[in-house]
N, C-alpha and C positions, 0 to 999 in steps of 0.2 A: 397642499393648496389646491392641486389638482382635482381632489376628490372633495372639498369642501365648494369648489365650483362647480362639481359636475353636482351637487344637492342642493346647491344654489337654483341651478336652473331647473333641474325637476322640482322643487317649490316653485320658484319664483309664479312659472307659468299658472298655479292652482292658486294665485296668491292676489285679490283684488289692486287695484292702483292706487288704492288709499293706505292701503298693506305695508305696500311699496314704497310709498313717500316717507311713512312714519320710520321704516327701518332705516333710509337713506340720514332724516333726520338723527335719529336715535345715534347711528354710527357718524353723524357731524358732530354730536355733542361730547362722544365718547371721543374722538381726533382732537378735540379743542383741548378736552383736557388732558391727555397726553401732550399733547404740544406745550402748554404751559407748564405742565412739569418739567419737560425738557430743558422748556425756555431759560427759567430757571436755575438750572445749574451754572449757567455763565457762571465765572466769576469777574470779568468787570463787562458792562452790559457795552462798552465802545466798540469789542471787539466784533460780536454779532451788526453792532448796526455797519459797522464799516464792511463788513464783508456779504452784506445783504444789500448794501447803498452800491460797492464797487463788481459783487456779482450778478445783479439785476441789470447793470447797465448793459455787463458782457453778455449776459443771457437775451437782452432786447437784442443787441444787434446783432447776435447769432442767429434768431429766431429758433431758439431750441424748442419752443411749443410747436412751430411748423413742423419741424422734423419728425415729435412724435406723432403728431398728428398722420403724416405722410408714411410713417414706416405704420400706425395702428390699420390707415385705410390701406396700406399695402398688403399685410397680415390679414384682413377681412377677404380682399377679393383672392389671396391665397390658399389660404385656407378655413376659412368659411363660409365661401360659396356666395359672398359679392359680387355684383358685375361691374366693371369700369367705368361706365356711367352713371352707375347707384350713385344720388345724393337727396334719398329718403332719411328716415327717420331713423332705420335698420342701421343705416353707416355711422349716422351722430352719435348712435348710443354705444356703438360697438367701440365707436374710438373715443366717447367718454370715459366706460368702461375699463379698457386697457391702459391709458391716460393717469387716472384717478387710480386704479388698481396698484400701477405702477407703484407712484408716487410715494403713495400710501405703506407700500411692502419695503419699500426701498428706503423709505429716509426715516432714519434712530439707531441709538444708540447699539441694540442687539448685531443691527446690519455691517457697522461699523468695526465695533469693539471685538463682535463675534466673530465673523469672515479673518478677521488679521488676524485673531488668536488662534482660529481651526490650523489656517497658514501656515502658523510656526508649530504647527504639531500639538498643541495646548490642549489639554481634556476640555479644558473650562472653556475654549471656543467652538466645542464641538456641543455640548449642552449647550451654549446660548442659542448658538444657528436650530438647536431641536426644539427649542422655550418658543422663538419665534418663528419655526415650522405650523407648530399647534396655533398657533395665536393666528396666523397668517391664513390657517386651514379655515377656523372657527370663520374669521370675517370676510374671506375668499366665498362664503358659502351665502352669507348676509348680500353682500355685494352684487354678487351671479345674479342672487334672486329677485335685485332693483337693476343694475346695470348690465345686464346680459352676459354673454357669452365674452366680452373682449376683455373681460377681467381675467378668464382663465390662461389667455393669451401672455398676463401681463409676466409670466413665470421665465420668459425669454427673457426680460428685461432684468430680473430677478437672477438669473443663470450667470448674467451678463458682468453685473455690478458684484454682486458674492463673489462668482469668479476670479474675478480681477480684484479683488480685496485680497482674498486666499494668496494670489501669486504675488501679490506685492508684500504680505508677510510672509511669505516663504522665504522674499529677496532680501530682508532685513538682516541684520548685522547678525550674525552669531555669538549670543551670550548678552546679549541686551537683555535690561532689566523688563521682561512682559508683565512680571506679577500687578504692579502697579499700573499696566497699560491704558485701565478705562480710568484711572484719576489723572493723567497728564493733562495738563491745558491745551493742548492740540485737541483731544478728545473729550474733554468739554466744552471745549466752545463750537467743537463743528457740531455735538450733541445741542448745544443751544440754539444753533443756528437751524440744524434738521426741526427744532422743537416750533420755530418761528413759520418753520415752512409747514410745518402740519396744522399749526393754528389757519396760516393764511387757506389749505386747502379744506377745512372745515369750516371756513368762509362759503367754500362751494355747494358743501356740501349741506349745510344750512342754510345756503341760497339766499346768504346775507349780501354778497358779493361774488363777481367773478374775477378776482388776478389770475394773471397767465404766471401759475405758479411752476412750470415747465421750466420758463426765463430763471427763475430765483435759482436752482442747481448748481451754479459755478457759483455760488457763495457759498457752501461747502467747503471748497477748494481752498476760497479764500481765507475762510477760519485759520486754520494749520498755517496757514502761507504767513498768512499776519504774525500769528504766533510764533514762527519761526525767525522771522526780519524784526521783530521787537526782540527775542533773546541774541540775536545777532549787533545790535546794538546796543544790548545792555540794558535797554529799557526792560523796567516793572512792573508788569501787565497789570500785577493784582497788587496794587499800593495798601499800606494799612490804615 
């Protein structure tokens, strides 16, 4: 990803602003349609609206868009050469950039399915996280060359969530069934939910709408969460 934004931004700069807006679009259209594949796999579609309705609300009053916002401008005047009082054009796009980069790298199924399975030591999670290396390199390069430099940034963010995937499958039970890890309902519906949140941020990126798609992140959570207090009562998530 690193090396697909440092080509990003040696294009970008040789690349007119018309260049630029059509790639931004091009990759809103291609986010739309991944997300609605995602969206999709739900199998009963209550679950995503409820953990989208009940993690937006947590996401509002956290202000989790603030934060990234304040950690993307803290990362600029660190290192790349911001100043403290920067609030030109230079700081919006840097922390659109890393923001949007995030986001993007961060929420699907590969990120998910993959990280847990590398965890538990799994060949097959170690291919998914290198599927979505490549994929991640190719549109880190697209990105760079519209949204600057804060995209490259966004690999902290990326360190961060894979990381912490890795060690929470690592922390998993010993001899638990993984083969089937990416068809449990836990892991389709937070997959539908990530799918819901890629649609909403090719809203942005389409410049059809702005949601603070930052806020929506703890509906992630929520998915599994749900899905675990329905099997805990018995209830039939996926009635026939």
């Amino acid at each position: 990803m690193a090396l697909g934004s440092a080509l990003g931004l040696l294009i970008g700069n040789r690349l007119p602003e018309r260049v630029q807006q059509s790639v931004v679009t091009g990759l809103g259209l291609v986010t739309l349609v991944v997300g609605i594949q995602n969206a999709g796999r739900t199998g009963n579609i209550i679950i995503p609206l409820l953990s989208v309705v009940i993690g937006t609300i947590i996401g509002e009053l956290l202000r989790i868009d603030l934060a990234l916002e304040r950690f993307g401008g803290w990362l600029q005047r660190r290192f790349a050469g911001g100043s403290g009082d920067e609030s030109g054009n230079d700081r919006a796009r840097f922390i659109n950039g890393f923001v949007t980069a995030s986001l993007i790298f961060c929420v699907g199924p590969l990120t998910f399915v993959g990280s847990l399975m590398d965890g538990m030591g799994l060949a097959l999670g170690f291919q998914q996280l290198a599927i979505k290396s490549v994929l991640d390199g190719f549109a880190a390069m697209a990105f760079a060359a519209s949204l600057g430099v804060g995209v490259a940034f966004s690999i902290v963010t990326i360190i961060v969530l894979q990381g912490g995937l890795a060690l929470v499958g690592a922390l998993l039970v010993s001899g638990a069934d993984t083969a089937a890890l990416a068809q449990t309902p836990a892991i389709l519906e937070t997959t539908a939910v990530g799918g819901l949140l890629l649609i909403a941020l090719s809203l942005v990126l389409l410049d059809v709408k702005k949601p603070r798609v930052a806020n929506f992140l703890p509906a992630l959570v929520m998915a599994p969460v749900i899905v675990a207090v329905a099997g805990a009562l018995g209830v039939n998530i996926y009635p026939i």
